[in-house]
C-alpha positions in Angstrom: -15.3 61.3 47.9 -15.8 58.3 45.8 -13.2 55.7 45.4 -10.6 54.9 43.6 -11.2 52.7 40.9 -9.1 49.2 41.2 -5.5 49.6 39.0 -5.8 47.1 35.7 -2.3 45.1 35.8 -1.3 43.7 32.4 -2.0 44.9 28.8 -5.6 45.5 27.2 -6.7 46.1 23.5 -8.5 49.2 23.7 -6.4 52.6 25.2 -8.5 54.3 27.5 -9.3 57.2 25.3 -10.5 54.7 23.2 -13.2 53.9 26.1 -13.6 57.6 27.0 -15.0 58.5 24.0 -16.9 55.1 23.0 -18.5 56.2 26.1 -19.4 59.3 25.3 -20.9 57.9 22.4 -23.1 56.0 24.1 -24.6 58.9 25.9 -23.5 62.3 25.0 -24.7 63.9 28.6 -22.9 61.7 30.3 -21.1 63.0 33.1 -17.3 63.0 33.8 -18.2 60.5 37.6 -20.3 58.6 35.1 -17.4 57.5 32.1 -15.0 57.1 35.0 -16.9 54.3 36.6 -17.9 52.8 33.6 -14.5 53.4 32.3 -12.6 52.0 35.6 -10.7 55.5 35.6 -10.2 58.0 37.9 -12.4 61.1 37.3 -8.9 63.2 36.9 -7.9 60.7 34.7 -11.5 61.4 32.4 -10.6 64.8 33.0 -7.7 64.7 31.2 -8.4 62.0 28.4 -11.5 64.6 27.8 -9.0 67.7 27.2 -7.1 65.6 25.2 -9.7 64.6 22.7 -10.9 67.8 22.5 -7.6 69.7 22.0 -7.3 67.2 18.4 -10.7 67.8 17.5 -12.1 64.4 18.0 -14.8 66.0 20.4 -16.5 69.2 21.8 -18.8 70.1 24.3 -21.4 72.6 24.7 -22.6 73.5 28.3 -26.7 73.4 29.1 -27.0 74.5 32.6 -24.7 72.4 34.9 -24.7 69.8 32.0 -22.5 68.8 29.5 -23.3 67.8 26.1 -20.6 66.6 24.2 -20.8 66.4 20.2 -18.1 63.6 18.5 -16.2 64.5 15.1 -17.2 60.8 13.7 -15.4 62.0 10.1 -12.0 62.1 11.8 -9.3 60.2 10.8 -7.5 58.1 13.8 -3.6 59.1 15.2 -2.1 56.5 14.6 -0.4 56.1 11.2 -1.4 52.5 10.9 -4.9 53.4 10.7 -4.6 57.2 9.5 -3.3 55.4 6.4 -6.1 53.5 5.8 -8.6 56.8 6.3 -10.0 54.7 9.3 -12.1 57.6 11.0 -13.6 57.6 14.7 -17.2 56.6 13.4 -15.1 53.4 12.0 -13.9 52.5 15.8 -17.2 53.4 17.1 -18.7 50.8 14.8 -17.2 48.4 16.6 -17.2 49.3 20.1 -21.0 51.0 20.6 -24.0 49.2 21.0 -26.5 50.0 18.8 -30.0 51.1 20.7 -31.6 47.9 18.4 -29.3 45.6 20.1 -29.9 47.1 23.6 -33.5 46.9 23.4 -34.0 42.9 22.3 -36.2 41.2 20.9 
């Protein structure tokens, strides 16, 4: 069994959907033991965020073999009303929170 990931105390800026699916992003095979380490979640807790992003359309998976591959809706528009009312859409977060394979690979 793999542990627990240590609890976060206080606030942060970014929900942790909002690190669930920038992860996914970043590698659209990863797998769900994969984001939660990277995200400092439980892998229940990826579970779930998962389900949840999929059940509003912001994400869908396809299954190759005993892999997932998950495909991101970048046109949609965020929940929140704040941003919804601007049209600020996922690829808009992603943007910001994504590295770029340029930057990763240096100069």
């Amino acid at each position: 069994m793999h542990d627990v990931p240590e609890p976060h105390t206080g606030w942060t800026f970014l929900t942790s959907h909002a690190r669930v699916l920038a992860a996914i992003a970043d590698n659209h095979q990863a797998r769900i033991r994969d984001i939660a380490a990277h995200c400092r979640l439980t892998e229940r807790a990826v579970q779930k965020i998962i389900a949840d992003l999929e059940g509003d359309g912001y994400l869908s998976h396809t299954r190759e073999g005993r892999t997932n591959t998950y495909q991101l809706e970048p046109g949609k528009v965020l929940r929140h009303p704040a941003e919804a009312d601007l049209g600020l859409t996922v690829a808009s977060l992603l943007s910001l929170l994504v590295q770029d394979e340029r930057d990763r690979s240096g100069p």
